[in-house]
N, C-alpha and C positions, 0 to 999 in steps of 0.2 A: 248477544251484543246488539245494540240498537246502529239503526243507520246513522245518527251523529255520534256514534264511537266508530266506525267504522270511517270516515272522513276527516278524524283529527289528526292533526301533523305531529308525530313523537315529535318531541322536545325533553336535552337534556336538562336535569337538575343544574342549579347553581355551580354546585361542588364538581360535576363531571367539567360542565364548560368550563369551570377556572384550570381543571386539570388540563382538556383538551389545547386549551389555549397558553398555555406554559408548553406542554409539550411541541405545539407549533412554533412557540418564541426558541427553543432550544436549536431546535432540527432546520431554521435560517438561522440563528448565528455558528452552526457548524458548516453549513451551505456559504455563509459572507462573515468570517470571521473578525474582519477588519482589512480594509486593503490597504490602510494607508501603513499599516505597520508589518513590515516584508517578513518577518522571523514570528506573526501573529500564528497560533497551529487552529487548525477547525479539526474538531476530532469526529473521525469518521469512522463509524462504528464495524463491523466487520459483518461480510454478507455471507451469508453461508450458500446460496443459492449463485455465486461467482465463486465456490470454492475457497474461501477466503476463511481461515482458522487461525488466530490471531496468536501470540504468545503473551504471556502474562507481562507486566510490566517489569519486572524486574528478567524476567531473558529478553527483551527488546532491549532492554540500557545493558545489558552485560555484552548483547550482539552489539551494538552500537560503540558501545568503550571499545572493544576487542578491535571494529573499524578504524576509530578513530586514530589509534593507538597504530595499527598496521601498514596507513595510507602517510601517514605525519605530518606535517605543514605543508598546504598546498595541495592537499591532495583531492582526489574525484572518487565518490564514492557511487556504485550505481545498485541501486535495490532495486531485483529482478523478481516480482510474486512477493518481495517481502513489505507490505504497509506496514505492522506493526514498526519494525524496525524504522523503514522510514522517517515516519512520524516522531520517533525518540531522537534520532539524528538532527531533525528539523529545532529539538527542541534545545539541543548543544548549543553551546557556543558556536557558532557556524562563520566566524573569520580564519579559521584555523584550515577548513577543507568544504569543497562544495559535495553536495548530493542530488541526487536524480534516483526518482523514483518512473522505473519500466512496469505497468500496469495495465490489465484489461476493463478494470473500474472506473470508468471514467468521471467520479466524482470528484476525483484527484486533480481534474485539468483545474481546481480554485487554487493548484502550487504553480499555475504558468509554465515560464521554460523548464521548469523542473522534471513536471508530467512530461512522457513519453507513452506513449498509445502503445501498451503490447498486448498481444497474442500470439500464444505459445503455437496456437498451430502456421505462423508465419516467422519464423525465427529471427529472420532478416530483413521483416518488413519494416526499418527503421526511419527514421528521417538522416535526412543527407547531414544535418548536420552534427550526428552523430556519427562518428568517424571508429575507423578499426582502430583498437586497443587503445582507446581514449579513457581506459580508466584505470586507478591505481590499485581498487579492488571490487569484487561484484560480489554482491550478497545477494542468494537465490535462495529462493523455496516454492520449487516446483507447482503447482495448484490442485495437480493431481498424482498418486499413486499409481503411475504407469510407465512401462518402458517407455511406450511411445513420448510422453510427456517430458521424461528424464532426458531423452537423446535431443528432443527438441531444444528443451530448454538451455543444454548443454552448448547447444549451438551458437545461439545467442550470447550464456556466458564465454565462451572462446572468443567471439569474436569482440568483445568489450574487452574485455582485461588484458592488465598486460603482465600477468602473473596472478595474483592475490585472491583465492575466489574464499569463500563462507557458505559451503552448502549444505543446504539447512533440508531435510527430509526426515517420515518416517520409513517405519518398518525396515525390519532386518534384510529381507530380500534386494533391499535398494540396496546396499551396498555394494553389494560385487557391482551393482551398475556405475555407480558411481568413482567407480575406479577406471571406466572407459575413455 
């Protein structure tokens, strides 16, 4: 290599930057999906590095129907670790029942009062303005595969519902947990 190859600035082809540059335009309007339109969704892809294992769209609207359908007019629905879900909620008719999404991702805070800051290792670290069994039903899916996670989590769910829960886990060993 000569010293003036040695001092050139890569630069991509045409074809990359037009890619780069759509991929940039996607990833703000998932970031600013529109504010002026309240029921607008930004879809937020799923982080595997926050534990975040998404469900296929078709079990998001099945969990979502199931919600809707359990809570019935007027009702409060609060998604605990579940965005998927969420986000299909968000995309219902939403005069019929409110939603709140409890989340440690905080790319969510673009849903406003919706978003609610959690983390499992603080069960009860809530805002005042979420009050004991202020909801009709809670749809949880733990983040992690662990007792410790499950009892936590559990916490939380108790202290939101006021009956109705939807808890969404794997592996067989969860069960007997999940009967505590």
């Amino acid at each position: 290599m000569s010293d003036l190859e040695d001092d050139e600035t890569p630069q991509l082809s045409a074809h990359a930057l037009a890619a780069l540059q759509e991929f940039y335009a996607e990833k703000k309007q998932q970031i600013d999906p529109g504010k002026d339109d309240k029921y607008s969704i930004g879809i937020i892809e799923e982080n595997w590095q926050l534990s975040q294992f998404w469900y296929s769209q078709e079990t998001a609207l099945r969990l979502a129907q199931e919600a809707t359908v359990a809570v019935g007019e007027g009702g409060r629905i609060a998604c605990v670790s579940a965005p998927s879900v969420y986000q299909k909620l968000r995309e219902m008719c939403r005069e019929d029942f409110s939603v709140y999404i409890f989340e440690y991702d905080k790319r969510f805070a673009m849903y406003g009062e919706e978003f609610i800051f959690y983390d499992y290792n603080n069960p009860l670290d809530l805002p005042e303005r979420i009050a004991a069994h202020s909801f009709d039903m809670v749809i949880a899916d733990p983040p992690y595969l662990s007792e410790e996670c499950l009892r936590k989590t559990s916490e939380t769910i108790k202290y939101l519902t006021q009956g109705k829960i939807l808890l969404c886990t794997g592996f067989n060993f969860m069960e007997e947990l999940t009967r505590k």
